[in-house]
C-alpha positions as CSV (number, residue, x, y, z in Angstrom):
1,X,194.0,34.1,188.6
2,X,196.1,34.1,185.7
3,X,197.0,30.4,185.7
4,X,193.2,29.1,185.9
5,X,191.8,31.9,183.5
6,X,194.5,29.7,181.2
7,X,193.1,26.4,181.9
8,X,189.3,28.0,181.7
9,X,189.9,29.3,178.2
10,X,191.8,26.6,176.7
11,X,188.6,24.1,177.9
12,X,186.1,26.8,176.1
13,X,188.1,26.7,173.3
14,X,188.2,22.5,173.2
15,X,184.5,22.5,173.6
16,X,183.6,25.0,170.6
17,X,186.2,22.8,168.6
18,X,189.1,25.2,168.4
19,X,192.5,24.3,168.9
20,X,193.6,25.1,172.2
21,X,196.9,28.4,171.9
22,X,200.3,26.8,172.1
23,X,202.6,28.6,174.6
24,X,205.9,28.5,173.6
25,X,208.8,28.0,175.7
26,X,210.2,31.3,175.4
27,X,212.0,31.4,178.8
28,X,213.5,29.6,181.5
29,X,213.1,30.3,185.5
30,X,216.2,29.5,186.9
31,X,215.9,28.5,190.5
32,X,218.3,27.9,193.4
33,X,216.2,25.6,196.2
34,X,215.9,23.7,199.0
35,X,214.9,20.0,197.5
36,X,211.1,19.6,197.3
37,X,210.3,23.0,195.9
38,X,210.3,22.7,192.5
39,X,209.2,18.8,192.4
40,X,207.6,17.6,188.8
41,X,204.5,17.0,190.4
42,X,203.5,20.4,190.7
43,X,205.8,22.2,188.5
44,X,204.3,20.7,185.7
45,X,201.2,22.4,185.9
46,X,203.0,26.1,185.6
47,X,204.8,25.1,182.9
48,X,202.2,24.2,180.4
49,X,200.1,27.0,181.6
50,X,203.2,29.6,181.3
51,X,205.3,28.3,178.5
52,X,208.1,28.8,180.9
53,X,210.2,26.1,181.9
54,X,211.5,25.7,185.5
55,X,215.4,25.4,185.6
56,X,216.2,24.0,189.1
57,X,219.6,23.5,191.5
58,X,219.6,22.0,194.6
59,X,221.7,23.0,197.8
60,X,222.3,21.1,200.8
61,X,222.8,24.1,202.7
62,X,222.7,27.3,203.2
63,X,226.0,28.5,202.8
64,X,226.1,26.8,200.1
65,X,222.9,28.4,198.1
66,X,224.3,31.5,199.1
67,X,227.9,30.9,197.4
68,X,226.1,29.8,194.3
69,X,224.0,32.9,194.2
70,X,226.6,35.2,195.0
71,X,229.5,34.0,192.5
72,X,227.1,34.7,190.0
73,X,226.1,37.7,190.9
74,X,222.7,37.7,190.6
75,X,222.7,37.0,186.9
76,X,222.3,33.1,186.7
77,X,219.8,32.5,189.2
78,X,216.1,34.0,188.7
79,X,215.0,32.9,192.0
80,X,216.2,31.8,195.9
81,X,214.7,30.1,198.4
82,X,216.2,31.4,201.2
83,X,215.8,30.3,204.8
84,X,215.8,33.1,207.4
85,X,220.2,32.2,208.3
86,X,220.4,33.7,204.8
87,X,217.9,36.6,203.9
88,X,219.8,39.5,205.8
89,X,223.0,38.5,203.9
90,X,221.8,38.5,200.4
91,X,220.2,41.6,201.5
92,X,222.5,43.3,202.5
93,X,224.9,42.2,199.7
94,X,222.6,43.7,197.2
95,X,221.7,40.6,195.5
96,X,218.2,40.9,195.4
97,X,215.4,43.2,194.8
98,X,212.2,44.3,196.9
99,X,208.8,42.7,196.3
100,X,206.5,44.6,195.1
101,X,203.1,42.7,196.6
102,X,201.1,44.6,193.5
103,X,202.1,41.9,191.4
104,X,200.9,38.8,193.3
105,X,197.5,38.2,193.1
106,X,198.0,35.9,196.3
107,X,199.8,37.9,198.4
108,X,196.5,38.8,200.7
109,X,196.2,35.2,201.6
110,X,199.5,34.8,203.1
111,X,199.2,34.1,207.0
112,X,199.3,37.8,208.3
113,X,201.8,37.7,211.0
114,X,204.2,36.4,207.8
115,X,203.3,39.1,205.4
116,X,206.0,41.3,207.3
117,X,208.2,38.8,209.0
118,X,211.6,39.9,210.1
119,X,213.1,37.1,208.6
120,X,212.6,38.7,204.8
121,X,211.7,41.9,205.5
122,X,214.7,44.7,205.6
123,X,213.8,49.0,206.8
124,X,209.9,47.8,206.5
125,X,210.3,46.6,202.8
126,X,209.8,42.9,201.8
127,X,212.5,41.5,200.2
128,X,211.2,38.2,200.4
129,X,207.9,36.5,200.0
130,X,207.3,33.7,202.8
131,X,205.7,30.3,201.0
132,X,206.9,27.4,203.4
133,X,208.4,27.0,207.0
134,X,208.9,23.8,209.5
135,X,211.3,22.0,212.3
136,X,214.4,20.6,211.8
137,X,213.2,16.7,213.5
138,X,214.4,13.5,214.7
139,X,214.1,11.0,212.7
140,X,214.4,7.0,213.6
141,X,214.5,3.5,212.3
142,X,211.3,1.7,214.4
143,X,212.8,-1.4,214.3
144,X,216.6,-0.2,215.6
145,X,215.7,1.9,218.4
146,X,213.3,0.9,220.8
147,X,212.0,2.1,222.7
148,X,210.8,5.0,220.8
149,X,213.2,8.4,221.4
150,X,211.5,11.3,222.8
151,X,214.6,13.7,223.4
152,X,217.8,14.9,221.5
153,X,219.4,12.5,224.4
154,X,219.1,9.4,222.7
155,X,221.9,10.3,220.1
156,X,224.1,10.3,223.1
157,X,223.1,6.5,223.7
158,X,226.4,4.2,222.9
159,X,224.3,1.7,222.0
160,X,223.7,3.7,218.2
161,X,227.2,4.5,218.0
162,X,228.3,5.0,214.6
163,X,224.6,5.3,212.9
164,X,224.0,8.7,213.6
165,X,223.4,11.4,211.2
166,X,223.8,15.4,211.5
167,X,222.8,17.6,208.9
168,X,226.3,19.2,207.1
169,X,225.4,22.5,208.2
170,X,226.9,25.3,210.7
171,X,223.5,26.2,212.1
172,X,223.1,22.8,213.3
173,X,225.4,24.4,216.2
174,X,222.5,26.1,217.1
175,X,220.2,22.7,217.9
176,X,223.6,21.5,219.9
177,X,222.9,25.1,221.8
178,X,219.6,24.3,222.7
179,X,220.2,21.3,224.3
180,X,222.6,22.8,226.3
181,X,220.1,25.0,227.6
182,X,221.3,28.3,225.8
183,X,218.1,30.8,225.6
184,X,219.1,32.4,222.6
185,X,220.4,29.9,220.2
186,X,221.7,31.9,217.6
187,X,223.8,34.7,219.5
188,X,226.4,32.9,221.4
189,X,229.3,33.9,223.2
190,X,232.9,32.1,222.4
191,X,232.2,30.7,226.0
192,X,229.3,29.6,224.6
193,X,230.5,27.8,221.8
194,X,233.3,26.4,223.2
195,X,230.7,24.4,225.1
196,X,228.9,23.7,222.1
197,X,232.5,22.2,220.6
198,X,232.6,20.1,223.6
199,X,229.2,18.4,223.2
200,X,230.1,17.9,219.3
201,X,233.6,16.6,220.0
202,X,231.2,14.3,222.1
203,X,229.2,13.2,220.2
204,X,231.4,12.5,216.9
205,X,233.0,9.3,217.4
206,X,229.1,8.1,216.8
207,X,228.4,10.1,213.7
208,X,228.5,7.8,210.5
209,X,228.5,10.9,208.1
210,X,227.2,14.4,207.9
211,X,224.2,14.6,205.2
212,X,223.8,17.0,202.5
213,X,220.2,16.1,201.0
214,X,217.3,14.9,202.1
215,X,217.3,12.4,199.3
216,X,221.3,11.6,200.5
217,X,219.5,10.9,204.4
218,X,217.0,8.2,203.0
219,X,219.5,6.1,201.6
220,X,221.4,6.0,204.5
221,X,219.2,4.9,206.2
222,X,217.4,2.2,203.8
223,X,220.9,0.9,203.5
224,X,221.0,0.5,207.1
225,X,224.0,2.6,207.6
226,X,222.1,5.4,210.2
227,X,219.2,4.6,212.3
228,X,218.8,8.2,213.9
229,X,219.2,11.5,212.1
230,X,218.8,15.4,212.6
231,X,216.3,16.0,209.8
232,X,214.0,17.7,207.4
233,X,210.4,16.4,207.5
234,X,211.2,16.0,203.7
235,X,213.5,12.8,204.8
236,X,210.4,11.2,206.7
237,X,207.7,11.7,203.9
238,X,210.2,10.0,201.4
239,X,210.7,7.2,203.6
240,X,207.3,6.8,204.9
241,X,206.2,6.3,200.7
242,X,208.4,4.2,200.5
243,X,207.0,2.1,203.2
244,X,210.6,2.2,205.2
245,X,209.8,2.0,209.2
246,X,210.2,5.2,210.5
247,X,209.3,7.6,212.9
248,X,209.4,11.3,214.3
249,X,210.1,13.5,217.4
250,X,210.1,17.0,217.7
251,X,211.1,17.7,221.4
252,X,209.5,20.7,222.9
253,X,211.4,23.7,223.5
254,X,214.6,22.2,221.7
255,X,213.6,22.7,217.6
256,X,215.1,24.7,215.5
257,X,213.7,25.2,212.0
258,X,213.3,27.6,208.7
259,X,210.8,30.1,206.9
260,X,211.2,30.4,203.8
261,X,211.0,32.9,201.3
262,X,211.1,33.3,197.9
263,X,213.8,36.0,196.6
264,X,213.9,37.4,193.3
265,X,217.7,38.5,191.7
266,X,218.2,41.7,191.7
267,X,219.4,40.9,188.0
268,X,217.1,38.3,187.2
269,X,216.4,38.0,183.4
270,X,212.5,37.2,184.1
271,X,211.0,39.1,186.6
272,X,208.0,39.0,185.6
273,X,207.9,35.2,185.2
274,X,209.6,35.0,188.8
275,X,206.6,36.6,190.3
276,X,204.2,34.7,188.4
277,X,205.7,31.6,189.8
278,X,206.1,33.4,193.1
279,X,202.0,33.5,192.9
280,X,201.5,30.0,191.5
281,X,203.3,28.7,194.3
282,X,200.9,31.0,197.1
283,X,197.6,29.1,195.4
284,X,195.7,26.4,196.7
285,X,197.4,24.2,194.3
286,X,201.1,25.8,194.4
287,X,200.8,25.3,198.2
288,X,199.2,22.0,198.2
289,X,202.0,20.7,195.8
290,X,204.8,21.7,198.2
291,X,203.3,20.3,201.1
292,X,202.1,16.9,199.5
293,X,205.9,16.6,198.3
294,X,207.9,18.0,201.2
295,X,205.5,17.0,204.0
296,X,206.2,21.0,205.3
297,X,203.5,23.5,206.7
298,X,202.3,26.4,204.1
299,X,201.8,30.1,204.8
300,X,198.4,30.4,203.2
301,X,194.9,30.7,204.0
302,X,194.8,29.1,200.4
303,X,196.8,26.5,201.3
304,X,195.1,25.6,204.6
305,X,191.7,25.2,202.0
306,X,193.4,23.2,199.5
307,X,194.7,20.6,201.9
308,X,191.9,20.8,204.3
309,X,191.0,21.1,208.3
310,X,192.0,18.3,209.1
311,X,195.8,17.7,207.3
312,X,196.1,21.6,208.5
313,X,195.3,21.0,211.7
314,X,198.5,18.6,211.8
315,X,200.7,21.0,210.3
316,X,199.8,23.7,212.6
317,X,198.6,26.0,209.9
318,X,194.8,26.6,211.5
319,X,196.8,28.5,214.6
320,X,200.4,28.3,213.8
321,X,201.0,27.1,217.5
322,X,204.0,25.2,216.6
323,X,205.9,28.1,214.4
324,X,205.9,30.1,217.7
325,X,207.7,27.4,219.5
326,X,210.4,26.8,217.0
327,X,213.1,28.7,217.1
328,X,213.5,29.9,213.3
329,X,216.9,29.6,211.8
330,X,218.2,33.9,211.4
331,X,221.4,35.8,210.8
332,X,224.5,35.2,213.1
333,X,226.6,38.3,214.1
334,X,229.7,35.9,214.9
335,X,228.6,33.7,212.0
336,X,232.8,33.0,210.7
337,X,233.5,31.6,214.2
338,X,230.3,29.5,213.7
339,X,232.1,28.2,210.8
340,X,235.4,27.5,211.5
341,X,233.9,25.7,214.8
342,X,231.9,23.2,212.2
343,X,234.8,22.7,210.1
344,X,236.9,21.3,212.6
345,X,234.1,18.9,214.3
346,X,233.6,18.0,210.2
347,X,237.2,17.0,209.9
């Protein structure tokens, strides 16, 4: 691979005494992401091998990322990591271009039944390469709420009125969905989301705020203000380091979650830097990197080596039992009326 030839030759060259090439900074990745993916503690290592430097923006949501990406049309962003709610859409709006697998090195050791997933991939040509996935949780102070949660219902409990959390996000009407029983969560009826209105105009009188990062959701809760949250496993790695009491549920047959994908602009500036990233991130130490920071499965057989049997076997990534049972985030027909229904339970 590319990146460790670079490391292998710069020790040779230590060794016999030379001085090691300097790689200038001759270019800039920038990146529009989820928080976690382009963390310090692994992009570091790209950078000094590359000479490229990673220029990141965080979104809270996908609307959001997809606004950002849009408005500039393709030209200020490099790269996207788009969650399946969003792939068909910046497809389809011809903001980014097809992956051509040639260039990644990597590619082969992505988990087969993702290497043409129809969440990025558009008349049997990828548009996006799949890198991460996981389930939207519930998250709890184990101190404030005892005895430990094991459903959605607990959010419903006066007793926690007022510190609860929901993600700022329209597809959280799906998870409302599920626990209403619906079997599809993500095409619903106006009958169907008029029910889904009624369980959210229930539940908001207890909602303290609606979150926007995963960073955002661990101060609410270290300052006491939430003790249960709709979450990202991010939320619960951050406040497990930081040695905050907290725990996790992830009730069967109610979970939504993502897969995501990298997405290269169709008027990216560096495309061939894009894919080299694209492959740094597929490695054993790309992979290991995002799921040591995020706390996230991977989606490669690289990965699952890096981390080892053990730490994959709890993130479901020797069988991928779990990714089958979650029901992924994708595109929604009646998507506006999704929205306009958030806005008004928002306000």
């Amino acid at each position: 691979m590319w990146y460790r030839v670079a490391i292998l030759v710069s020790c040779l060259l230590c060794l016999l005494g030379w001085p090691a090439p300097v790689q200038a900074a001759d270019c800039t990745l920038s990146e529009i992401v989820w928080e976690g993916y382009t963390d310090p503690a692994f992009t570091a290592a790209f950078e000094a091998d590359t000479g490229c430097a990673i220029k990141a923006t965080y979104a809270g949501s996908s609307d959001e990322m997809f606004a950002k990406f849009r408005a500039s049309g393709g030209r200020n962003y490099d790269l996207i990591s788009a969650s399946g709610d969003i792939t068909e859409r910046l497809y389809k709006a011809g903001l980014v271009r097809p992956i051509d697998t040639r260039q990644l090195d990597n590619y082969s050791a992505i988990f087969e039944s993702f290497q043409t997933g129809r969440w990025n991939t558009f008349d049997g040509q990828p548009y996006g390469v799949t890198f991460a996935w996981g389930p939207n949780v519930l998250i709890y102070n184990t101190e404030a709420v005892q005895p430990a949660p094991n459903s959605w219902d607990v959010l419903f409990d006066p007793q926690y009125a007022g510190q609860i959390t929901l993600p700022d996000n329209p597809m959280t009407i799906a998870d409302v969905a599920l626990w209403l029983g619906k079997p599809d969560p993500y095409d619903l009826t106006s009958a169907d989301l008029a029910e889904v209105k009624a369980k959210l105009l229930e539940l908001r009188p207890s909602i303290r705020k609606f979150w926007t990062t995963a960073g955002e959701l661990a101060n609410l809760f270290q300052s006491g203000e939430v003790v249960l949250a709709h979450a990202w496993p991010l939320t619960y790695q951050q406040l497990a380091e930081a040695d905050f009491p907290v725990g996790s549920v992830s009730p069967e047959g109610q979970l939504t979650g993502w897969t995501d994908s990298w997405m290269i602009a169709k008027r990216s500036p560096n495309p061939d830097a894009a894919y080299q990233w694209i492959d740094y991130i597929l490695s054993g130490p790309g992979q290991k990197g995002v799921i040591e920071t995020t706390g996230y499965s991977g989606a490669t057989e690289l990965g699952t080596a890096a981390i080892g049997p053990e730490r994959a076997k709890e993130l479901f990534m020797d069988d991928l039992s779990l990714h089958g049972k979650i029901n992924m985030w994708q595109s929604v027909k009646n998507y506006d009326e999704w929205v306009q229904l958030w806005n008004e339970i928002r306000s």
